[in-house]
C-alpha positions in Angstrom: -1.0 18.5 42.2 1.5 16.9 39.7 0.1 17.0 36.2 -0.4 13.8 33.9 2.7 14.8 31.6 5.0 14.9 34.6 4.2 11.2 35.0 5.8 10.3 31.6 8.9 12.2 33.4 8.8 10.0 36.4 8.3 7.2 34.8 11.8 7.9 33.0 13.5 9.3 35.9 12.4 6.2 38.2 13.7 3.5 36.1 17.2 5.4 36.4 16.8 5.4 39.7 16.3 2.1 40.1 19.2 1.1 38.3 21.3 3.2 40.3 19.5 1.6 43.5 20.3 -1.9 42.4 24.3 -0.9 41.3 24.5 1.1 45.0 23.2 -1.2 46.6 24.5 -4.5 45.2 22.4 -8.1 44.6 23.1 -9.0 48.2 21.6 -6.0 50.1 18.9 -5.9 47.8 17.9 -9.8 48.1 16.1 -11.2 50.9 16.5 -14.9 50.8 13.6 -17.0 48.9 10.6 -18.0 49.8 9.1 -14.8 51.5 6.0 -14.7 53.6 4.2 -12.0 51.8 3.2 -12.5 48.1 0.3 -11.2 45.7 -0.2 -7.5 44.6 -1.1 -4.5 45.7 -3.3 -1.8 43.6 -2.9 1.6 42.9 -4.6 4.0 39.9 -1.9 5.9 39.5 1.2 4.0 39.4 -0.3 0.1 38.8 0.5 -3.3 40.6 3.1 -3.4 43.5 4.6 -7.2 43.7 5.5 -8.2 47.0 7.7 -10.7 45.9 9.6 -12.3 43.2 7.8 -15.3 43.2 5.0 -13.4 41.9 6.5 -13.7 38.7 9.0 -16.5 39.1 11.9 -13.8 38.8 13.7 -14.8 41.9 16.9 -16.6 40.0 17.5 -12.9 38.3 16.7 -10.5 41.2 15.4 -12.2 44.4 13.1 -9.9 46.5 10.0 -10.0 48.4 8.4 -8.6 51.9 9.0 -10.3 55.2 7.0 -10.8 58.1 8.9 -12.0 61.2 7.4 -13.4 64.1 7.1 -10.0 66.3 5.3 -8.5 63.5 8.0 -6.6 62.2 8.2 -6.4 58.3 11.3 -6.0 56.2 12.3 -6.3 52.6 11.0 -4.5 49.4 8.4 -4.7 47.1 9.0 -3.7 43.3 6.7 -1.6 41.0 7.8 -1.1 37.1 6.9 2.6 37.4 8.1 3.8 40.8 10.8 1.1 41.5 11.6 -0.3 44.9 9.3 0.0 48.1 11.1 -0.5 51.2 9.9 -2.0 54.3 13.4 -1.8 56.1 13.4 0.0 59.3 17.0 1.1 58.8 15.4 3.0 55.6 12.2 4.8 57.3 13.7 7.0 59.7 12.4 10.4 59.2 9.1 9.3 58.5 7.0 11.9 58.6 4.9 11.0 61.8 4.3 8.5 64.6 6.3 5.1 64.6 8.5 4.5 61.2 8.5 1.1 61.7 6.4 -1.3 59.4 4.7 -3.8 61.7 1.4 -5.9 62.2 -0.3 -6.7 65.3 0.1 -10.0 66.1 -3.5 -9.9 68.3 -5.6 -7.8 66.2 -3.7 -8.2 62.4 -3.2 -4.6 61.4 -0.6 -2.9 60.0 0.9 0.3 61.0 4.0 2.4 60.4 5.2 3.7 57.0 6.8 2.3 53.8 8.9 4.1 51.4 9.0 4.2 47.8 13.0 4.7 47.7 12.9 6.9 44.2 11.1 9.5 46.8 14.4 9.9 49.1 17.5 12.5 47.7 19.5 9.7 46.3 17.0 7.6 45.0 17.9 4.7 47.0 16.3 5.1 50.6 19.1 7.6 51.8 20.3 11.1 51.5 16.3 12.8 52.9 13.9 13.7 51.0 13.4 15.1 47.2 13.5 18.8 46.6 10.3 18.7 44.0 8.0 18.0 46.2 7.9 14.0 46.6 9.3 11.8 49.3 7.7 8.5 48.8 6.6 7.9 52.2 3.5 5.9 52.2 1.3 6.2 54.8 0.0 2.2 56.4 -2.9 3.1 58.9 -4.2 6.6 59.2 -7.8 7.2 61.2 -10.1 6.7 58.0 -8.0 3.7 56.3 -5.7 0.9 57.3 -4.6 -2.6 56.6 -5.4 -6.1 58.4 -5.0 -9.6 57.7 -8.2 -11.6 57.4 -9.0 -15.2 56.5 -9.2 -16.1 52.8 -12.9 -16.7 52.2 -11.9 -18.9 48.8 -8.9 -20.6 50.8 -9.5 -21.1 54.3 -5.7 -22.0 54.7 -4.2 -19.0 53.8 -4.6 -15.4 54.9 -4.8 -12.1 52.9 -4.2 -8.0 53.8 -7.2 -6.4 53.3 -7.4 -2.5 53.1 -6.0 0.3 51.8 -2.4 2.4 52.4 -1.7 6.0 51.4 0.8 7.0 49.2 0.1 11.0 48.5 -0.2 12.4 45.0 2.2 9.8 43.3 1.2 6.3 44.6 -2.1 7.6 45.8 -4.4 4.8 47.4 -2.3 1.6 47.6 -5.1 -1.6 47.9 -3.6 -4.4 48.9 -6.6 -6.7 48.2 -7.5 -5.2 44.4 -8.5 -8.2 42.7 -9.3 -11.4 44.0 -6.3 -14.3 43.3 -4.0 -11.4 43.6 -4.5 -9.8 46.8 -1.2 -9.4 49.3 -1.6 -12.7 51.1 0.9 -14.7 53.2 2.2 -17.5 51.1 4.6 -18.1 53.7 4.2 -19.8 57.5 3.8 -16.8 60.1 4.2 -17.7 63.6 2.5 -15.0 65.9 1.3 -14.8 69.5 -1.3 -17.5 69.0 -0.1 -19.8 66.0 -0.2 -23.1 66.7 3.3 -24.7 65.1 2.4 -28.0 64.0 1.2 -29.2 60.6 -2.6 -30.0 59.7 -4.7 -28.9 62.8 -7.3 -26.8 60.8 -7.8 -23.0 60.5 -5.5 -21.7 63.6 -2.8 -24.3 62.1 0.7 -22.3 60.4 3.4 -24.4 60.2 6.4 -22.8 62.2 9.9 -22.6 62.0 11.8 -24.1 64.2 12.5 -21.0 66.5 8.8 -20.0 66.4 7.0 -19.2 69.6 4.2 -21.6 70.3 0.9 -20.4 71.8 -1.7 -22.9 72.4 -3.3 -24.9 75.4 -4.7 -28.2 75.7 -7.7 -29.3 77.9 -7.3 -32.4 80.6 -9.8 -34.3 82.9 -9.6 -35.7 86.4 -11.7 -39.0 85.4 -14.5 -40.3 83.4 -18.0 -39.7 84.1 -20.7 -42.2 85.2 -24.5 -43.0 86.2 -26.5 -45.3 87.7 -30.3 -46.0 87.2 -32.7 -47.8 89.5 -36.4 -47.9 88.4 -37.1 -44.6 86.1 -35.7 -42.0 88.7 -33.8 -39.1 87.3 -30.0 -39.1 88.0 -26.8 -37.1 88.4 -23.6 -38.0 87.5 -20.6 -38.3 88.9 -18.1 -35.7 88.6 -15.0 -34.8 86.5 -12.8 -31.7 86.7 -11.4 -29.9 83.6 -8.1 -28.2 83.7 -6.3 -26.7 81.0 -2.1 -26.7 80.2 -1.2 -23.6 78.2 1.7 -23.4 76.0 4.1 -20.9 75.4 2.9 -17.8 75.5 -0.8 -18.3 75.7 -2.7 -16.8 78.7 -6.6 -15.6 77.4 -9.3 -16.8 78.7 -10.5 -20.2 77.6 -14.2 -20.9 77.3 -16.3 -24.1 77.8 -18.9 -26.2 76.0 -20.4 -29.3 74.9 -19.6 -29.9 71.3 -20.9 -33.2 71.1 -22.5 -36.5 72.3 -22.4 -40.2 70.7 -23.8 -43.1 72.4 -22.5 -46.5 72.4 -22.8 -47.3 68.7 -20.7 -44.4 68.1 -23.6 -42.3 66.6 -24.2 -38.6 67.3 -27.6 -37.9 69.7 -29.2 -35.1 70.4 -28.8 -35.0 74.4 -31.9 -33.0 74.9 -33.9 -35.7 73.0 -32.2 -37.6 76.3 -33.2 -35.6 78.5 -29.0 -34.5 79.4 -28.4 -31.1 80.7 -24.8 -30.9 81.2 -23.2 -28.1 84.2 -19.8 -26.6 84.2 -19.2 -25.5 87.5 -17.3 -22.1 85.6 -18.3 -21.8 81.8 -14.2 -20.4 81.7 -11.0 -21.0 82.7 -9.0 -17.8 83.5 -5.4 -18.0 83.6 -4.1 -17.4 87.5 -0.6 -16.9 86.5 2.8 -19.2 87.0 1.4 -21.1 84.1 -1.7 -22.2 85.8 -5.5 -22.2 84.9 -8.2 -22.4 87.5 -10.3 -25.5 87.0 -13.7 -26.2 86.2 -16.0 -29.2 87.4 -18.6 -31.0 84.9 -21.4 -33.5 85.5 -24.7 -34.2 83.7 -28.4 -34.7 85.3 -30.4 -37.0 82.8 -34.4 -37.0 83.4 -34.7 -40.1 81.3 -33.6 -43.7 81.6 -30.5 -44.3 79.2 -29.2 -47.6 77.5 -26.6 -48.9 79.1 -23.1 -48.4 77.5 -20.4 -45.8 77.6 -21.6 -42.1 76.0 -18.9 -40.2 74.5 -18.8 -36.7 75.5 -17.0 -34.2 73.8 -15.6 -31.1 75.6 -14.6 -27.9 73.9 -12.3 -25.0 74.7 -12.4 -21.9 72.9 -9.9 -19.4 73.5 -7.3 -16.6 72.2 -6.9 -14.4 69.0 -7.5 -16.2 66.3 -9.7 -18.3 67.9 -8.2 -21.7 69.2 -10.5 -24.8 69.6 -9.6 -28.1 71.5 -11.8 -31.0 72.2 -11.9 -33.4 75.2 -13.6 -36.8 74.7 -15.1 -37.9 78.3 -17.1 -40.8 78.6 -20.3 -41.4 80.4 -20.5 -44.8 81.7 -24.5 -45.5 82.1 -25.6 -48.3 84.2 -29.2 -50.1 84.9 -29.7 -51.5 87.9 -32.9 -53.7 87.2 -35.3 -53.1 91.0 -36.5 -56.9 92.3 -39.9 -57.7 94.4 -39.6 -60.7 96.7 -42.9 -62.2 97.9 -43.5 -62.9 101.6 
């Protein structure tokens, strides 16, 4: 256990060893280019806030440095504290960690984090190299262990924008490392991410991050063989015709997509309650599962309506749920309805 004065020590010690990690190292090793994905704070009791990049406090023209997140998961880069200097993310630097995979990574599927970080005034030169310290302290800190971890979760103030949420382990010096301490400054990604299922294209809603150029898209998109349409004579119930719904994936997606009727409007364009119309709507498979070679197996929808409808076209909206996030795509198929008026001739 390392007593309270031997923190004034380390504090002293550190900031020499930071110096001496910027000199060795040299602005351009040190620097990952601006803007950086990862930004906000992360809390810990015993050594304060951890900024995961520079933009935190619009220091980037003096020493540029933030946390990566590239679009296997793999992080990268450092993150600076004033007491215990540079934390590296670098694989090249956590070799030797002291168990499981080095490597600082998130899950593109589920969002967690695992691996290790390193705080580099832990290591024998004070820079990331040389092993470990002979007092004691190595500066590994731990990222998922089986009581604690980190994942990336939605933003419940900003829907947009995702945050890390959980805690990392640092031993006796760093201790517990929160990345979501205080709200506003929780470790967020203030950067576009593509992963397996980010959609890359601007201003589609929650699943939307807005890719590089070289990201990998994952997405689908739901077709339909044909319209819809029913005929009345006298007050009979009726079926519809029928219409088969396909889905294209794209890029890398594959999960299994899932059906359902978002929405009806009839032919003033106003939402209806299709039970108050007596609709019951049947998808021959409630999912599409993907059969390989970039195909889906297909799925055929009509509707049986129990009461007479005005005639008109019905627009009926189609939606497909699928993958991790959740993606959702609509399909607008319209329900033609006709009348047919029944004539008595006298004899």
């Amino acid at each position: 256990m390392i007593k309270e004065v031997s923190f004034f020590i380390l504090g002293f010690l550190l900031i020499l060893f930071a110096s001496v990690f910027i000199e060795s190292r040299g602005q351009g090793e040190v620097r990952a280019s601006a803007p950086h994905q990862m930004g906000g704070y992360a809390w810990s009791a015993n050594v304060g806030w951890v900024s995961m990049s520079c933009e935190n406090e619009d220091t980037c023209g003096a020493v540029d440095y933030g946390v990566d997140l590239a679009s296997d998961g793999t992080l990268s880069g450092y993150a600076w504290n004033n007491n215990i200097g540079w934390v590296s993310f670098n694989e090249s630097e956590l070799t030797g960690c002291p168990s499981g995979t080095c490597r600082a990574w998130v899950d593109s599927v589920t969002g967690t984090m695992y691996g290790w970080a390193r705080v580099c005034a832990g290591s024998a030169n004070g820079n990331c190299t040389g092993g470990d310290r002979t007092d004691g302290w190595d500066g590994w800190i731990s990222l998922n262990g089986p009581t604690y971890g980190i994942e990336i979760v939605l933003n419940q103030d900003d829907p947009q924008n995702k945050i890390f949420e959980g805690y990392a382990w640092g031993d006796a010096v760093v201790g517990w490392l929160q990345f979501n301490g205080y709200a506003g400054s929780e470790v967020n990604i203030n950067q576009p991410v593509c992963s397996v299922n980010a959609v890359c294209e601007p201003g589609i809603g929650e699943d939307t991050l807005s890719c590089p150029s070289d990201c990998i898209s994952a997405s689908f998109s739901l077709e339909k063989s044909n319209n819809l349409d029913i005929t009345f004579v006298a007050d009979k119930p009726e079926v519809s015709s029928r219409t088969t719904i396909s889905a294209t994936p794209e890029g890398a997606f594959t999960d299994t997509i899932t059906l359902s009727i978002d929405s009806v409007k009839d032919p003033s364009n106003q939402l209806v309650d299709p039970e108050t119309l007596g609709m019951t709507f049947t998808f021959s498979d409630s999912t599409l599962e993907y059969l390989g070679g970039g195909d889906y197996a297909t799925s055929t929808l009509y509707v049986d309506i129990t009461s007479v409808l005005t005639e008109g076209n019905y627009t009926v909206t189609v939606e497909g749920s699928g993958g991790t996030p959740t993606l959702n795509r609509l399909l607008d198929v319209t329900l033609g309805a006709k009348v047919l008026e029944t004539k008595f001739e006298e004899f």
